[in-house]
LUMDRENTI-94594 format. One line per field, with one value per residue: residue number from 1; x, y, z of N, C-alpha, C in turn; residue in three letters. Coordinates in nm, 4 decimals, decimal comma. Each point is the difference from the previous one (the first is absolute). Example, Ala and Ser with C-alpha at 12.3 -4.5 7.8 and 13.67 -1.06 7.14 Angstrom:
BEGIN
seq	(1;2)
n_east	(1,3190;-0,0350)
n_north	(-0,5690;0,1050)
n_up	(0,7800;-0,0720)
ca_east	(-0,0890;0,0820)
ca_north	(0,1190;0,1190)
ca_up	(0,0000;0,0060)
c_east	(0,0900;-0,0770)
c_north	(0,1200;0,1090)
c_up	(0,0000;0,0730)
type	(ALA;SER)
# end
This chain:
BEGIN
seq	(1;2;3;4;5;6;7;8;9;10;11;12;13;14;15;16;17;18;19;20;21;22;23;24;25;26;27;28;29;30;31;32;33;34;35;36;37;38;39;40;41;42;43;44;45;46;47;48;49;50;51;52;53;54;55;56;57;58;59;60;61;62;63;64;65;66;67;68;69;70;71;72;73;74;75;76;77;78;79;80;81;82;83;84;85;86;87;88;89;90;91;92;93;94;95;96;97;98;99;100;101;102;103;104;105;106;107;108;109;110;111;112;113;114;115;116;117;118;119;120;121;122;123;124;125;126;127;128;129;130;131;132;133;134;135;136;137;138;139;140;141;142;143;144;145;146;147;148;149;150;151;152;153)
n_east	(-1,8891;-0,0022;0,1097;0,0387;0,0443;-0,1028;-0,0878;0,0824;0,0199;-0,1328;0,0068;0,0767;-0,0490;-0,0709;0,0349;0,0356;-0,0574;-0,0229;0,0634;-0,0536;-0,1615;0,0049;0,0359;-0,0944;-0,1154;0,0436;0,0174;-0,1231;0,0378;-0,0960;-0,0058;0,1289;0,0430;0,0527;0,1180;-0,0605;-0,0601;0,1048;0,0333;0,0011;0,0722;0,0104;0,1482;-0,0879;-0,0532;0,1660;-0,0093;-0,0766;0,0518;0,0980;-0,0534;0,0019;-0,0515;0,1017;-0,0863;0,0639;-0,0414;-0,1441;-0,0948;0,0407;0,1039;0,0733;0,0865;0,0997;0,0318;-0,1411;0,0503;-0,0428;0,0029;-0,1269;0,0541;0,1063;-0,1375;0,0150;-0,1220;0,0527;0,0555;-0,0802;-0,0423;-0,0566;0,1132;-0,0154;0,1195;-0,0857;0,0914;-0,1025;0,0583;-0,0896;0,0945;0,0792;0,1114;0,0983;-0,1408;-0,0263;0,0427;0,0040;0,0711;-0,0406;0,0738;-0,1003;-0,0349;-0,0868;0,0214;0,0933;-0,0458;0,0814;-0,0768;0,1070;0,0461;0,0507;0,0565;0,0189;0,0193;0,0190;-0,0572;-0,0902;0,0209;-0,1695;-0,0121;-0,0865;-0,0439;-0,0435;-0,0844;-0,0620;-0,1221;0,0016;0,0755;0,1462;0,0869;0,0630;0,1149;0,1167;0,0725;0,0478;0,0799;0,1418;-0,0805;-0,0507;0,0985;-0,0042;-0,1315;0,0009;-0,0530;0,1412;-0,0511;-0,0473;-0,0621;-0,0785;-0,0819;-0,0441;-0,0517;-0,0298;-0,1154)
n_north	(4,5427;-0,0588;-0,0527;-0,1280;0,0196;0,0611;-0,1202;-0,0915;0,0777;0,0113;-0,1273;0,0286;0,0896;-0,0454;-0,1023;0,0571;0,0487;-0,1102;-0,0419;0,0734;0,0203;-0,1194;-0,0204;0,0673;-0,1131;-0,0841;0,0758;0,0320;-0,1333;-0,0886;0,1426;-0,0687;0,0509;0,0561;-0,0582;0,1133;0,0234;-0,0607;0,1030;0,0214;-0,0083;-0,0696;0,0632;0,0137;-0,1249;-0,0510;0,0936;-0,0648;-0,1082;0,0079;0,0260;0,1513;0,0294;-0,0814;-0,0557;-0,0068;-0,1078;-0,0758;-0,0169;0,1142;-0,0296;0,0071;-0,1425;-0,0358;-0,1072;0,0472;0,1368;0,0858;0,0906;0,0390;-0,0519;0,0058;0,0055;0,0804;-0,0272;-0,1341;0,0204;-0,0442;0,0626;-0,0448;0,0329;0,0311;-0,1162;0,0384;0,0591;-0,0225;0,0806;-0,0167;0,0661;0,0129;0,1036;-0,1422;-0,0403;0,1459;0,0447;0,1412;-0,0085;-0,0500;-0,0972;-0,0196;-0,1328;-0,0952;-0,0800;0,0160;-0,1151;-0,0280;-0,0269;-0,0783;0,0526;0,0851;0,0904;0,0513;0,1592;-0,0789;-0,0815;0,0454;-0,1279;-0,0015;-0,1003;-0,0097;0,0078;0,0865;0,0133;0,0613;0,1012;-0,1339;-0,1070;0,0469;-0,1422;0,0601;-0,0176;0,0176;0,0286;0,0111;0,0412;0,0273;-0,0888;-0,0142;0,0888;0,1328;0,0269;-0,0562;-0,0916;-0,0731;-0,0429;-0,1163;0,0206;-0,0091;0,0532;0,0310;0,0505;0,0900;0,0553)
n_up	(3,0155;0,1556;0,0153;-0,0159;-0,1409;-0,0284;0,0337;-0,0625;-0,1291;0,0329;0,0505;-0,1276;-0,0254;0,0527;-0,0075;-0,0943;0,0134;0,0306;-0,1387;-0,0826;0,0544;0,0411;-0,1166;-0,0276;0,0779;-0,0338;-0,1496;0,0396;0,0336;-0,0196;-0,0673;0,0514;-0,1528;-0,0195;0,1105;-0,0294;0,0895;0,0398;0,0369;0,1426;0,0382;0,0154;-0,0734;-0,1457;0,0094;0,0248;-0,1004;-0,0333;0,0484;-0,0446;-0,0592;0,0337;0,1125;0,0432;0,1378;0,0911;0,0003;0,0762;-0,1331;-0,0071;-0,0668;0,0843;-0,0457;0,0813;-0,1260;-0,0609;-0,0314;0,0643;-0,0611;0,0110;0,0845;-0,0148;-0,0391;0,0728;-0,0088;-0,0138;-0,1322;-0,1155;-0,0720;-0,0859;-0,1100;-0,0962;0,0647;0,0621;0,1096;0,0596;0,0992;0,1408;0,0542;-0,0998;0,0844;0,0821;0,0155;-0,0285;-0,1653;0,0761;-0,0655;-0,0625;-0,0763;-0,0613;0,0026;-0,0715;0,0973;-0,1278;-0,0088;0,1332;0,0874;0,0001;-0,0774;0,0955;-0,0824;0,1060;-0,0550;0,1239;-0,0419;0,1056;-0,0063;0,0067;0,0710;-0,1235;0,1493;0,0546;-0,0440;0,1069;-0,0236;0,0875;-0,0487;0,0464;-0,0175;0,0298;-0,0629;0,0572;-0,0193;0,1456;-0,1138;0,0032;-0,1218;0,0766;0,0769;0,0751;0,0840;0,1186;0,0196;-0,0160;-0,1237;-0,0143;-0,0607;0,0625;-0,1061;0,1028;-0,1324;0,0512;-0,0892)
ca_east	(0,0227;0,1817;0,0503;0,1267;0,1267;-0,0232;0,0389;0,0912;0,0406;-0,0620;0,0732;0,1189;-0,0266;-0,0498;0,1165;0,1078;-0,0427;0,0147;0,1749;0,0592;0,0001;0,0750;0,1176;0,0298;0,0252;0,1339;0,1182;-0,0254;0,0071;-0,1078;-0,1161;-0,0254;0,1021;0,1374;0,0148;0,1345;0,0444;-0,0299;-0,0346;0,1080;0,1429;0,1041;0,0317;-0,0891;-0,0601;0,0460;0,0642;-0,1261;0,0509;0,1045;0,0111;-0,0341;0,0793;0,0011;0,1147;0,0116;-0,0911;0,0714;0,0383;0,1357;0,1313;0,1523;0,0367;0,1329;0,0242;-0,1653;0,0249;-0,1061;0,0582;-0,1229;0,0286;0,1060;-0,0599;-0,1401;-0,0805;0,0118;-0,1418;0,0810;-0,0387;-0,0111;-0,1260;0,0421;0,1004;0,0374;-0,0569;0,0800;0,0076;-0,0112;0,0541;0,0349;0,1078;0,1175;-0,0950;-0,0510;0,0207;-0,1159;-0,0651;0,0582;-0,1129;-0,0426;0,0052;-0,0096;0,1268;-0,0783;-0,1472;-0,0835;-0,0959;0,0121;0,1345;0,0371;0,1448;0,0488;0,0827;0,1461;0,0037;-0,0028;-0,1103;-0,0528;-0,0943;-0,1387;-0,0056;-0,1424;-0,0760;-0,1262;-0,0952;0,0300;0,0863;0,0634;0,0695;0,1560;0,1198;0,1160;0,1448;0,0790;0,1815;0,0705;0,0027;-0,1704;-0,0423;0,0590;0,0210;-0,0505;0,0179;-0,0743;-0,1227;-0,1638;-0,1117;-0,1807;-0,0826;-0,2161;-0,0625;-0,1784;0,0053)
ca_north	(-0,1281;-0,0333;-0,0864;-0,0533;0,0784;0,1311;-0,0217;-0,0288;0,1234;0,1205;-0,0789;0,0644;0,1881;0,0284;-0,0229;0,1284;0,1067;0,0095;-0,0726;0,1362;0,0700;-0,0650;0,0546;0,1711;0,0163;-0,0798;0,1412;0,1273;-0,0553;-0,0769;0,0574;0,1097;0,1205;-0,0083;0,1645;0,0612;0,0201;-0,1403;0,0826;0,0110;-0,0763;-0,0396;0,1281;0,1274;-0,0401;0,0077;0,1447;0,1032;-0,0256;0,0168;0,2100;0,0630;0,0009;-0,0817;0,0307;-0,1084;0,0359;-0,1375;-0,1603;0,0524;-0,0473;-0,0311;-0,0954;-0,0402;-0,1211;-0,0498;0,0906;0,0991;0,0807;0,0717;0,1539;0,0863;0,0017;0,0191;0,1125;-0,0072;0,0359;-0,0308;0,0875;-0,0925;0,0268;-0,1174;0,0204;0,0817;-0,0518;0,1234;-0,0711;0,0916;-0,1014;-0,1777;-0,0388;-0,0559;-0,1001;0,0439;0,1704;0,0552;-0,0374;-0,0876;-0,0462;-0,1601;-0,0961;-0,1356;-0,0518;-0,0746;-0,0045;-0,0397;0,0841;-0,0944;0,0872;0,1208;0,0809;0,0863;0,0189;0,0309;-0,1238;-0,1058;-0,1114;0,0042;-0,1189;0,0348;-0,1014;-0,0038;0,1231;0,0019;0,1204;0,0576;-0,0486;-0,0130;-0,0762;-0,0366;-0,0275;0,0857;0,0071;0,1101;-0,0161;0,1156;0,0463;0,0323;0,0744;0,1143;-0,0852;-0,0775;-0,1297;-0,0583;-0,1378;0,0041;0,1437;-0,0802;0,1617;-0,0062;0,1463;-0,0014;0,0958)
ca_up	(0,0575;-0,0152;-0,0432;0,1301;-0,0109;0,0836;0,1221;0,0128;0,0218;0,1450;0,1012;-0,0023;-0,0094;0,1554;0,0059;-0,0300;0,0252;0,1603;0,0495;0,0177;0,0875;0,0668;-0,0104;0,0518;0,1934;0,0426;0,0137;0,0731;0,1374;-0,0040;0,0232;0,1397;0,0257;0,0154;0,0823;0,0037;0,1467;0,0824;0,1747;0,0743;0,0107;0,1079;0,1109;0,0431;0,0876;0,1121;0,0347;0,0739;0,1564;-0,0060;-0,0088;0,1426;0,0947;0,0896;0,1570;0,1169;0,1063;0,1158;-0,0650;-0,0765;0,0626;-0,0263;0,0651;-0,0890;0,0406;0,1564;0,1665;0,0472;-0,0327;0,0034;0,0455;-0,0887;-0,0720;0,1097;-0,0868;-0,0913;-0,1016;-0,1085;-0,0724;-0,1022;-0,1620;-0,1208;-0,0273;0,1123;0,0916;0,1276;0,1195;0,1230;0,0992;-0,0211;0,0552;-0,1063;-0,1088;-0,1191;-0,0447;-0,0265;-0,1802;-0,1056;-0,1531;0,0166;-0,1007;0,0180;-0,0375;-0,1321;-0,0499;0,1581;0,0867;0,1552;0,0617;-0,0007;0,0350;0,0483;-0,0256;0,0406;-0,0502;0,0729;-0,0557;0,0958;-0,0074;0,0796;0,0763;-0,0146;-0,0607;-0,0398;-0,0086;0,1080;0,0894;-0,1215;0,0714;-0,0938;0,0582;-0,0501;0,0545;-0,0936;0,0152;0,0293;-0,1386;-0,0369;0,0793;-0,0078;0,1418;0,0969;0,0527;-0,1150;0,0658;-0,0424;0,0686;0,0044;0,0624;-0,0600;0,0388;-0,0093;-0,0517)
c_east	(0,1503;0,0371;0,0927;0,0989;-0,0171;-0,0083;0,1546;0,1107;-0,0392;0,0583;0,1554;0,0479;-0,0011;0,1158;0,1000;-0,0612;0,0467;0,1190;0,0792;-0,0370;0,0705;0,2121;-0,0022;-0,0248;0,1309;0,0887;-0,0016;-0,0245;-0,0749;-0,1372;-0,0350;0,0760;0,1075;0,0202;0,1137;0,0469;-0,0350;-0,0021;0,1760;0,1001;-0,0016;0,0129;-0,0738;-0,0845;0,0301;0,0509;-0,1562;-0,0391;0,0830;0,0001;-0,0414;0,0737;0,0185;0,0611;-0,0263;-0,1388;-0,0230;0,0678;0,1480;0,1377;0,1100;0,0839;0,1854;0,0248;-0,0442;0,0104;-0,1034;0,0713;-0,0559;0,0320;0,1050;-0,0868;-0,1423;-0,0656;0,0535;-0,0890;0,0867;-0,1098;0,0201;-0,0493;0,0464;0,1739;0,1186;-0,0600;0,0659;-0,0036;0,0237;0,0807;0,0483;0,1306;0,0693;-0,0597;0,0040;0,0121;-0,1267;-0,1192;0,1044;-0,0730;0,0180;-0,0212;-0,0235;0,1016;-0,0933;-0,1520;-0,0872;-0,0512;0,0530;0,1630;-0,0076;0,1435;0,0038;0,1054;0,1150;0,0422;-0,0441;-0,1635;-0,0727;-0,1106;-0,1547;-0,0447;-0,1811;-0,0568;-0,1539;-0,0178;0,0682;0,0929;0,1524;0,1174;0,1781;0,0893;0,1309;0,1413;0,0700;0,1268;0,0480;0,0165;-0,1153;-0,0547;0,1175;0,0721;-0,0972;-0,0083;-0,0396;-0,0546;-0,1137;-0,0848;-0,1364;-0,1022;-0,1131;-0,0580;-0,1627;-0,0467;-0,1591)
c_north	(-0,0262;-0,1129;-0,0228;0,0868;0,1510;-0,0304;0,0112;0,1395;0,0551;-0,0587;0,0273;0,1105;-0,0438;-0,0425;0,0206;0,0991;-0,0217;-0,0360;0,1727;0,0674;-0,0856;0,0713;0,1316;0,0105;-0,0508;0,0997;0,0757;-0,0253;-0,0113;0,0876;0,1204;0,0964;0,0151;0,1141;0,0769;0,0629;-0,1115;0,0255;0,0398;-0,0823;-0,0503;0,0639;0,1266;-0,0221;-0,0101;0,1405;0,0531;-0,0376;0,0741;0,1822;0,0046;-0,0038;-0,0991;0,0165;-0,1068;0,0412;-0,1053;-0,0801;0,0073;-0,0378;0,0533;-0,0356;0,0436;-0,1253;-0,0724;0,0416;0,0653;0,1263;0,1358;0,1316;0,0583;0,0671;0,0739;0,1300;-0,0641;0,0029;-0,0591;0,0428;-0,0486;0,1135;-0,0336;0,0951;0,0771;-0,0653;0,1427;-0,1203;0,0765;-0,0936;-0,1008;-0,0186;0,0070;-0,0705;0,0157;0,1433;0,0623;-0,0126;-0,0613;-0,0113;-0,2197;0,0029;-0,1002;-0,1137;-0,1372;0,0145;-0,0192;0,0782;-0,0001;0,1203;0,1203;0,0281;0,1753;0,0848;0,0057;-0,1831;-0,1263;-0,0321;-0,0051;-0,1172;0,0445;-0,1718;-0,0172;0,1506;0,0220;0,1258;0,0933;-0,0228;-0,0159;-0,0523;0,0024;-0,0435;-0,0062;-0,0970;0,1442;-0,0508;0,1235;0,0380;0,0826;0,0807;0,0948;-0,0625;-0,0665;-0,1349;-0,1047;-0,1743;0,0178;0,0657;-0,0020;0,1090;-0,0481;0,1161;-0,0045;0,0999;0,0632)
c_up	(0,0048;-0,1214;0,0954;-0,0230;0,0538;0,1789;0,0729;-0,0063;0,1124;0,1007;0,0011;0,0245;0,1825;0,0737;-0,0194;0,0855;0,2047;0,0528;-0,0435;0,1300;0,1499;-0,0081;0,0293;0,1189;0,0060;0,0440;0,0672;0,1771;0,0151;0,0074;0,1590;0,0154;0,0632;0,1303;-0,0271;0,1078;0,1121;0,1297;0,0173;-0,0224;0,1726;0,0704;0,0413;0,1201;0,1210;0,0527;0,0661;0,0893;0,0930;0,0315;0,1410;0,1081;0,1096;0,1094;0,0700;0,0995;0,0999;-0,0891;-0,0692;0,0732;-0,0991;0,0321;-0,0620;0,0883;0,1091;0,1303;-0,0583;-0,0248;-0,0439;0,0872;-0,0367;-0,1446;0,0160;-0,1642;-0,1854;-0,1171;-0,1073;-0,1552;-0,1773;-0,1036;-0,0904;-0,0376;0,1364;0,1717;0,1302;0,1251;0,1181;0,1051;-0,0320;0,0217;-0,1682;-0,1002;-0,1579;0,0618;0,0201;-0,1223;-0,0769;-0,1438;0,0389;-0,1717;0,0034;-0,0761;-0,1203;0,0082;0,1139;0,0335;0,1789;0,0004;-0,1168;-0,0085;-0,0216;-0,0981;0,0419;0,0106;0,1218;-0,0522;0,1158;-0,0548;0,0774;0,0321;-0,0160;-0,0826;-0,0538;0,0102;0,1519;0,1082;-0,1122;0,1148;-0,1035;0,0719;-0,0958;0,0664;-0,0336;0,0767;-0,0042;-0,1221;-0,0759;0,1558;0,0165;0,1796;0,0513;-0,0033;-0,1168;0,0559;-0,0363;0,0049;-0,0627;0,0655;-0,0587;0,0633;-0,0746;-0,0552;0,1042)
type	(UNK;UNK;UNK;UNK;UNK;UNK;UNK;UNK;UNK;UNK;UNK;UNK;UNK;UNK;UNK;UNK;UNK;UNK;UNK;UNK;UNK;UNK;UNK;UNK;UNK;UNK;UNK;UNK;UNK;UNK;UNK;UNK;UNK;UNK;UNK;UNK;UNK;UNK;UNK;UNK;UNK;UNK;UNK;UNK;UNK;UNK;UNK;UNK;UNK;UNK;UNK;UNK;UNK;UNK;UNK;UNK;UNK;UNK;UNK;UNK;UNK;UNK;UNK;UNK;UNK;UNK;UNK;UNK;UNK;UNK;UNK;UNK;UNK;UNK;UNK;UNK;UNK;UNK;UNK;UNK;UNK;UNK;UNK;UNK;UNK;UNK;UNK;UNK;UNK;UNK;UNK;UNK;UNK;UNK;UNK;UNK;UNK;UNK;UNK;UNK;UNK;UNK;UNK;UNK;UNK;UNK;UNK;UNK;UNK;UNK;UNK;UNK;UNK;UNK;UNK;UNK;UNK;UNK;UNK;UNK;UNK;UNK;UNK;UNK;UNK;UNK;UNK;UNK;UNK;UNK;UNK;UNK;UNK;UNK;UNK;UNK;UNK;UNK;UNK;UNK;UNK;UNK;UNK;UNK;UNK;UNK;UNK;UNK;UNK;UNK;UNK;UNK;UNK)
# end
């Protein structure tokens, strides 16, 4: 037979007992485990966009300072892997190959090993939109001014 005081202890014990197991979900993030792998990054994400091969095709342009400029450019290609880039036809634009980099922690620009910053304008699976300046500092030759390319994969 109980007694209140044995009641009263068992009502304590339980209670202890659920304000400990409460503190050990607490710690352990509330019971839903913890991740230790939280996915991709950002950029990984935007690099797997980003990889493969891209060319001009109808929807594709190249503009300097909103001219039309596509043909001095005819068979262009621009070629993506992690760190590296080739290029078919691209004139005075870009080096046959080069190395890239993402500029800090963005996903929206690019730099070039030879230091020109390239702004990604649009970027999807299948459509990849940038744009550039180039100056007589950040090119070997040809025309410097704005410069706006959308290529298609």
């Amino acid at each position: 037979m109980y007694t209140i005081k044995d009641k009263v202890s068992r009502h304590f014990e339980l209670l202890l007992l659920a304000i400990v197991i409460l503190f050990i979900t607490a710690s352990c993030g509330g019971g839903g485990g913890g991740d230790d792998n939280p996915g991709p990054s950002e950029q990984e994400l935007a690099f797997e966009k980003l990889k493969g091969n891209w060319r001009i095709t109808n929807n594709g342009k190249i503009e300097l300072d909103g001219s039309d400029v596509a043909a001095n450019y005819v068979g262009f290609t621009l070629s993506f892997t992690n760190g590296a880039f080739t290029t078919t036809n691209a004139g005075d634009l870009f080096p046959a190959s080069g190395t890239w980099e993402w500029v800090g922690e963005s996903t929206n620009q690019i730099r070039t090993g030879r230091g020109k910053v390239v702004t990604i304008v649009a970027l999807t699976t299948t459509n990849f939109e940038f744009s550039f300046t180039k100056t007589a500092s950040n090119a070997v030759a040809g025309v410097s001014g704005n410069y706006v390319i959308r290529v298609t994969k």
